[in-house]
C-alpha positions as CSV (number, residue, x, y, z in Angstrom):
1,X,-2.4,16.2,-76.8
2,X,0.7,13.9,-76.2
3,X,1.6,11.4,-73.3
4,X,2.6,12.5,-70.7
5,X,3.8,11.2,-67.3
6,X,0.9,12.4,-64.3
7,X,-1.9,11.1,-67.5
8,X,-4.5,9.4,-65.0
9,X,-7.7,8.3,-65.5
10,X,-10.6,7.3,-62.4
11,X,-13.1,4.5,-62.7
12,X,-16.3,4.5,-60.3
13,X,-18.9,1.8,-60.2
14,X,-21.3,0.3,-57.4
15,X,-20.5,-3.2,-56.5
16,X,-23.6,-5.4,-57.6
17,X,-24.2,-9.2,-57.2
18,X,-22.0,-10.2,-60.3
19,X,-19.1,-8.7,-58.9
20,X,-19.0,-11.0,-56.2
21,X,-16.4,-13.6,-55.9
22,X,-19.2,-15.9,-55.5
23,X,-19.7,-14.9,-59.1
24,X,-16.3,-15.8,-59.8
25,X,-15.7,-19.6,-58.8
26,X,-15.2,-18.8,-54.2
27,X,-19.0,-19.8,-53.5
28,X,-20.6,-18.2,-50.8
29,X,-17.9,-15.4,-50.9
30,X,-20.1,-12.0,-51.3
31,X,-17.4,-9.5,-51.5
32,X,-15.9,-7.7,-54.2
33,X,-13.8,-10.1,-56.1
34,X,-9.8,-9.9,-56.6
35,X,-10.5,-10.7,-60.3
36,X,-12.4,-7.6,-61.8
37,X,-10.5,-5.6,-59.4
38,X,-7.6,-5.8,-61.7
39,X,-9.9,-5.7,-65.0
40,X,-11.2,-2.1,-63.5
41,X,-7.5,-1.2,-62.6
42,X,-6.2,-2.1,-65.7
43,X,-9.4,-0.6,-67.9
44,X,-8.4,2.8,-66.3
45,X,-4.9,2.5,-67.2
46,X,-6.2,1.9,-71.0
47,X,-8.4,4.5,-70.0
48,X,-5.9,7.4,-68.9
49,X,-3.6,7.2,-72.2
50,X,-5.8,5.6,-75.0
51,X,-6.6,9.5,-76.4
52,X,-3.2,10.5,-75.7
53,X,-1.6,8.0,-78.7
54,X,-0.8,8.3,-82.1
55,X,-3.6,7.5,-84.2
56,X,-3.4,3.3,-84.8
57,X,-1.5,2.6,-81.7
58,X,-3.1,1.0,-79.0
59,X,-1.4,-0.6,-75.4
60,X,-1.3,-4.2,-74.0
61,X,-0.6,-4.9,-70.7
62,X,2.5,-7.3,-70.1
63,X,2.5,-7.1,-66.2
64,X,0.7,-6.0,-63.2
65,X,0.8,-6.6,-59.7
66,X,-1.8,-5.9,-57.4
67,X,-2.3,-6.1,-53.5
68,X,-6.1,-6.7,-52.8
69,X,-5.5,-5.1,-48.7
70,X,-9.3,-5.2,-47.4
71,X,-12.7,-6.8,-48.3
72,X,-15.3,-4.1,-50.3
73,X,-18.9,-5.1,-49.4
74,X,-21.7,-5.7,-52.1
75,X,-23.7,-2.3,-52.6
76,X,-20.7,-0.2,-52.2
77,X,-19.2,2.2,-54.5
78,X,-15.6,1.7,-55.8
79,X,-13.1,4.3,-56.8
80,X,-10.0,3.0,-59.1
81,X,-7.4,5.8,-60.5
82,X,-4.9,4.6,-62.5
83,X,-1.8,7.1,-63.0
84,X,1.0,7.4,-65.7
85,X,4.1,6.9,-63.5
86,X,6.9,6.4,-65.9
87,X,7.6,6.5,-69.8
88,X,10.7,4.2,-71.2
89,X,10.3,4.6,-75.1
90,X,6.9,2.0,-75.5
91,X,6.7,0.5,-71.8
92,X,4.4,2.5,-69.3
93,X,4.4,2.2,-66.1
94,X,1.3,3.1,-63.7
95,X,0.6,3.6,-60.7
96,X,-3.1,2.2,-59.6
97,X,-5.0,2.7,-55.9
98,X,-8.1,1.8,-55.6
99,X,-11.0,2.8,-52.4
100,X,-13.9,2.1,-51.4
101,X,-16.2,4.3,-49.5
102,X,-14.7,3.7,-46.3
103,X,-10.7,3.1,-47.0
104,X,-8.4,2.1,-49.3
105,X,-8.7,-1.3,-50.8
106,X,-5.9,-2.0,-53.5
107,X,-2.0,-0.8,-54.5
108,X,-1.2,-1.3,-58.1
109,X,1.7,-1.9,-60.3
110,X,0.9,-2.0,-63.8
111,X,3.2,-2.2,-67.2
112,X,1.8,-1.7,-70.9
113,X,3.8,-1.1,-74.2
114,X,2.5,1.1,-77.2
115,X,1.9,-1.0,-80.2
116,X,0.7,-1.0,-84.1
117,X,-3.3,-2.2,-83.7
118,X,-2.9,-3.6,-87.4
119,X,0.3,-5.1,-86.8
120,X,-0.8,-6.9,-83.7
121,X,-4.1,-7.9,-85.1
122,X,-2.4,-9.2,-88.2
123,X,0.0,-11.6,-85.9
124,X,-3.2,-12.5,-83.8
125,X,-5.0,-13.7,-87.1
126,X,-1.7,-15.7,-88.1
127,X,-1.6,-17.3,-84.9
128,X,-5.2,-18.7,-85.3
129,X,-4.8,-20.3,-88.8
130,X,-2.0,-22.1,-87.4
């Protein structure tokens, strides 16, 4: 299969309850929050290139920066499409835009690098003995 830049990937899930930023530490605030807006932007990213890699290579994002433009009310359904944009040896970049059902609610800017799961895992576990 390969990577390839234009890989993409689309998320689509109601908003319930626990999505709410009241959920997430802004009480009274019943709107989509900010916070799992960039976990579903960045799960598609994973998403749109995870079948694409050599087998034991996995990505990690490094950076993203996202623009939450407009409130999503509770109940409504939310599209997120996270595009590969550029390849520069292990560092991806994608493109992520996100709607609701009425307009457009996010712009996206995400980076990842392709790395050894094992080799990772194993610096992870030497981290936690101390």
């Amino acid at each position: 299969m390969g990577l390839e830049v234009g890989a993409s990937y689309t998320i689509e899930r109601r908003v319930e309850p626990e999505h709410s930023a009241d959920k997430h530490g802004n009480p009274g605030v019943d709107v989509f929050t900010t916070p799992l807006l960039c976990e579903w932007s960045e799960e598609a990213a994973v998403f749109a290139v995870t079948e694409r890699l050599e087998l034991g290579m996995i990505t990690l994002g490094t950076r993203i920066e996202l623009k939450h433009l407009v409130a999503t009310p509770i109940g409504m359904v939310v599209r997120v499409t996270a595009t590969l944009k550029e390849i520069d040896g292990r560092k991806l970049i994608f493109i992520i835009e996100a709607y609701d059902e009425k307009e457009k609610i996010s712009e996206c800017t995400h980076e990842r690098f392709i790395v050894t799961k094992d080799r990772f895992m194993q610096k992870v576990a030497e981290k936690a003995k101390g």
